[in-house]
C-alpha positions in Angstrom: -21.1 -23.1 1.1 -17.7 -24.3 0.9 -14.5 -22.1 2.9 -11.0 -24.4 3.3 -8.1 -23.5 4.6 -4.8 -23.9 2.5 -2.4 -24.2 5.7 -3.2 -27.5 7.8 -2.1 -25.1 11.0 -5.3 -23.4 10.4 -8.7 -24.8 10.3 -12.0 -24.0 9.3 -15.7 -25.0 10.0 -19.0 -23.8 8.9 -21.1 -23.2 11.6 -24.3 -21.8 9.8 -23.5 -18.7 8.3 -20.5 -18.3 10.6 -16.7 -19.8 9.7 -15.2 -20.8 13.0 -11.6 -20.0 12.3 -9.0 -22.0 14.6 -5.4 -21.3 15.2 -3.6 -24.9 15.4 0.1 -24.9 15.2 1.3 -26.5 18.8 2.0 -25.9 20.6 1.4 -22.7 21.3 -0.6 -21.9 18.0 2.3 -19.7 16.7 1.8 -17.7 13.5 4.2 -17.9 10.5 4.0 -17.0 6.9 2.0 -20.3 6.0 -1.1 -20.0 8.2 -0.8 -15.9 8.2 -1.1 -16.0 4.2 -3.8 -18.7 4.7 -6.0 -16.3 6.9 -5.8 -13.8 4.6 -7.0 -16.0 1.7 -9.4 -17.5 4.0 -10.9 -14.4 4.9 -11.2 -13.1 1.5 -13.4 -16.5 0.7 -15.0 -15.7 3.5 -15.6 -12.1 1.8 -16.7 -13.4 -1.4 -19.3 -15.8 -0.1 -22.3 -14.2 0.6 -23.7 -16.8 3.1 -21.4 -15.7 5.4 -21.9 -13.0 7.9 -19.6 -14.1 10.7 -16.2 -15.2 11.3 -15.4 -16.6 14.7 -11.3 -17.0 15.6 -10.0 -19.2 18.6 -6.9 -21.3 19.6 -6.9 -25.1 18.9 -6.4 -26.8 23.0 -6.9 -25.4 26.3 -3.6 -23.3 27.3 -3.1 -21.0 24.4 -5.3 -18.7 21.8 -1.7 -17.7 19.9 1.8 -17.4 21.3 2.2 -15.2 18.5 5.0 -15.8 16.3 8.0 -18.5 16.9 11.2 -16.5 18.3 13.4 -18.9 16.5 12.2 -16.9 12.7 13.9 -14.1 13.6 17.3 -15.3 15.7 19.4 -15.0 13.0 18.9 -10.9 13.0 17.6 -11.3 9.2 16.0 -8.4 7.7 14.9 -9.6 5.1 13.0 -12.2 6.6 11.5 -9.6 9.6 10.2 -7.4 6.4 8.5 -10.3 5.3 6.9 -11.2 8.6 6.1 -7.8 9.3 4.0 -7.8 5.8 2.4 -10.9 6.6 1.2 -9.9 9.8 0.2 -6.5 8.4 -2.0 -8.3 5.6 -3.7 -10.7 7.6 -4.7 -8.8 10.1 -5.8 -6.1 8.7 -8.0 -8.3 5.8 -9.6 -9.8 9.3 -10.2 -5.9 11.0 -11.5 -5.1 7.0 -14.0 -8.2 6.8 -17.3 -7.1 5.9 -19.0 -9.0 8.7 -18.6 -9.2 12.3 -15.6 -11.1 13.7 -15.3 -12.4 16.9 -12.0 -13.3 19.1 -12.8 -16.5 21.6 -9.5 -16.0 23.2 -9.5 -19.2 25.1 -5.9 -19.2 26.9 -2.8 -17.0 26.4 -3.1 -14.6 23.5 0.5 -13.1 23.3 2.0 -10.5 20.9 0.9 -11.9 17.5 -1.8 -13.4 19.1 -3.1 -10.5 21.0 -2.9 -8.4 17.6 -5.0 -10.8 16.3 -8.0 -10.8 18.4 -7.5 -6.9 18.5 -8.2 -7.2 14.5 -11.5 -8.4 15.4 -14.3 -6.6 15.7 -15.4 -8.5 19.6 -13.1 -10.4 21.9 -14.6 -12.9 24.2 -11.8 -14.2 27.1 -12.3 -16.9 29.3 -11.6 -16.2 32.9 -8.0 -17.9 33.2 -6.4 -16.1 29.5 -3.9 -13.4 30.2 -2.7 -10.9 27.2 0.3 -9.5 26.6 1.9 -7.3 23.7 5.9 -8.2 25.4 7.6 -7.8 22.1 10.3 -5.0 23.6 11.3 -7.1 25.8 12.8 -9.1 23.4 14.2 -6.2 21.4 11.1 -6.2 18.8 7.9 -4.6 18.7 4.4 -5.1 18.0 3.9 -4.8 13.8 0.7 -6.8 13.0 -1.1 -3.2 14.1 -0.5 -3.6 18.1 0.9 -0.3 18.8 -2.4 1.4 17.3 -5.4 -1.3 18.2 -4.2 -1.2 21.5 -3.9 2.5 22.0 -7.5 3.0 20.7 -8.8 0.0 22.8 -7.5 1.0 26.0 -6.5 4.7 25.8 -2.8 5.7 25.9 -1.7 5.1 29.1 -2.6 1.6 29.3 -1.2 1.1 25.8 2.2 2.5 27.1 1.9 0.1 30.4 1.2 -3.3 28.1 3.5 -2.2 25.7 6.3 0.0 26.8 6.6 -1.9 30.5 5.7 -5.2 29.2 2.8 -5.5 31.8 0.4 -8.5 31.4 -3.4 -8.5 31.9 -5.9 -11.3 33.0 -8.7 -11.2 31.9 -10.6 -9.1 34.6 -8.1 -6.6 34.3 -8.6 -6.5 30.5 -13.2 -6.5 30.9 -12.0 -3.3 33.0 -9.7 -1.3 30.3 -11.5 -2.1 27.5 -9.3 -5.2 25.9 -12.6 -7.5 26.1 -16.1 -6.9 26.0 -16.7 -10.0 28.1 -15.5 -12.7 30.3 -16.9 -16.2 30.5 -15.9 -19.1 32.4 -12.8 -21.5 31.4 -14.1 -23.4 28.3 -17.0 -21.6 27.3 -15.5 -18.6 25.0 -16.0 -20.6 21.7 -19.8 -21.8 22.8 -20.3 -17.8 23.6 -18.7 -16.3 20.6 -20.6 -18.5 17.9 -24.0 -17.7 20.0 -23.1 -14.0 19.3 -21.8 -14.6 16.1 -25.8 -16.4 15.5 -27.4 -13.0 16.5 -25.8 -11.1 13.6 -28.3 -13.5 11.4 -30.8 -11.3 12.5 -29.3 -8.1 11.2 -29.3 -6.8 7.6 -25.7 -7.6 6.0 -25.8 -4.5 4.3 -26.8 -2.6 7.0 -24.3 -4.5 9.5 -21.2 -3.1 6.7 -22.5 0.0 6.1 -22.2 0.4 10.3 -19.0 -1.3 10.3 -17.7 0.7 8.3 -18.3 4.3 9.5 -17.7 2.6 13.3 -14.2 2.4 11.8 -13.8 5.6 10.4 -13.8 7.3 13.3 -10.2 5.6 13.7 -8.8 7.9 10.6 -11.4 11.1 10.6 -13.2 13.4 12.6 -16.8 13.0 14.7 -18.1 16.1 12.4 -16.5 14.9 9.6 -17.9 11.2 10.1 -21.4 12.6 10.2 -22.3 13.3 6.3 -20.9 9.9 5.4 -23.5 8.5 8.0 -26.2 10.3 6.4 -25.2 9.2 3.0 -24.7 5.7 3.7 -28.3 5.7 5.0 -29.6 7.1 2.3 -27.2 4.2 0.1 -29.5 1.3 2.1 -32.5 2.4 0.3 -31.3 0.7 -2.9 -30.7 -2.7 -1.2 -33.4 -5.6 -1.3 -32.7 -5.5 2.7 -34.0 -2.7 3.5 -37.3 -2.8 2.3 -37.8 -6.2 3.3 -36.6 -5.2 7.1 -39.1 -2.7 7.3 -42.0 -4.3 5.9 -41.4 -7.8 8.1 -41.4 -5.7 10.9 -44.3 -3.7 10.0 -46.1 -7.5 9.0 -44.5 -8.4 12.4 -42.5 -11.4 11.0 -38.6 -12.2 10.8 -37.3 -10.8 7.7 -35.8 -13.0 4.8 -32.4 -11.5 3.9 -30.7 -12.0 0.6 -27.9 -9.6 1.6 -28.3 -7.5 -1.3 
């Protein structure tokens, strides 16, 4: 398979059936409209390839994952220009949190505002022990709009959501293992190496199965538990017309690795 990037600030590798994504604009790996419309489109090949099941994201360097964006765009006080940003944060990120695979954040260094929403789109965040995350936009007179204000708050739970947020308090990264920002914490330089071994294991799983639970994991964000259930039991039903399915339970029953075709 063949994924490229369209924005040189952005660059991408097959790794397997994994795209390593990597945030390079020094230099602190800021976003702007170029490399946020070329995740987007990147993620959508990504979407359309059927090879690929993963998508690691990480930060070009050793001192920052993403700074977020540059300052400077919006000094002038246009608004024009902040709707703009605002809607190119909003599409990106959310294409990433909508990928059908598993995405995994290696957040390798300071992941700040844009940058913290960005590993928050993904579905795992891996931070090495020295990174430290912040979502400071208030303090500057602006505020989290690439989906900070709600990731965070489900993440973490309220309070800590208000703390980050409303009292621009900043977490390490053994501070953020404890609220729930992180589901792990490796030593300095070895997020990346421990991302793409994760992103390997989802190899083993059935694509359609991995969506299908993807999917109603997520929809617990907009509906009910009770209300969540039937579309569980529907879309296990649904897995019985895939190629996948029968070939997962018959390699196990032949006690062999299964042969998917994602289909």
């Amino acid at each position: 398979m063949t994924i490229e990037s369209k924005s040189d600030k952005l660059r991408a590798e097959v790794r397997g059936q994994t795209v390593l994504v990597t945030i390079d604009n020094p230099p602190a790996n800021t976003w702007d409209q170029q490399n946020l419309a070329a995740l987007t489109d990147l993620v959508d090949d990504c979407e359309a390839d059927r090879d690929v099941y993963a998508i690691v994201v990480t930060g070009a360097g050793e001192r920052f994952f993403s700074a977020g964006a540059d300052l400077k765009v919006f000094a002038p006080g246009d608004k024009g220009v902040a709707a703009e940003m605002a809607a190119a944060f909003g599409h990106a990120f959310e294409r990433l949190a909508a990928f059908r695979g598993v995405t995994i954040a290696a957040i390798n260094g300071y992941a700040m505002g844009g940058g913290l929403e960005c590993a928050m789109a993904c579905d795992i965040r891996i931070a090495e022990r020295q990174a430290s995350m912040a979502l400071p936009e208030a303090s500057v007179g602006l505020l989290p709009c690439g989906g900070g204000t709600q990731n965070l708050a489900w993440l973490v739970g309220e309070g800590w959501a208000k703390r980050m947020i409303l009292c621009g308090e900043r977490v390490d990264a053994d501070t953020a293992a404890r609220i729930g920002l992180v589901e792990e914490v490796v030593d300095t330089g070895s997020a990346l190496e421990t991302a793409l071994a994760l992103a390997e294991r989802v190899s083993g799983q059935s694509p359609p199965a991995v969506a299908s639970c993807k999917r109603l994991i997520q929809l617990g964000r907009s509906s009910s538990i009770a209300a969540s259930y039937r579309p569980e039991r529907d879309a296990f039903v649904d897995l019985f017309d895939t190629a996948d399915q029968k070939e997962g339970v018959n390699a196990f029953l032949e006690k062999r690795p299964p042969r998917w075709v994602n289909g």
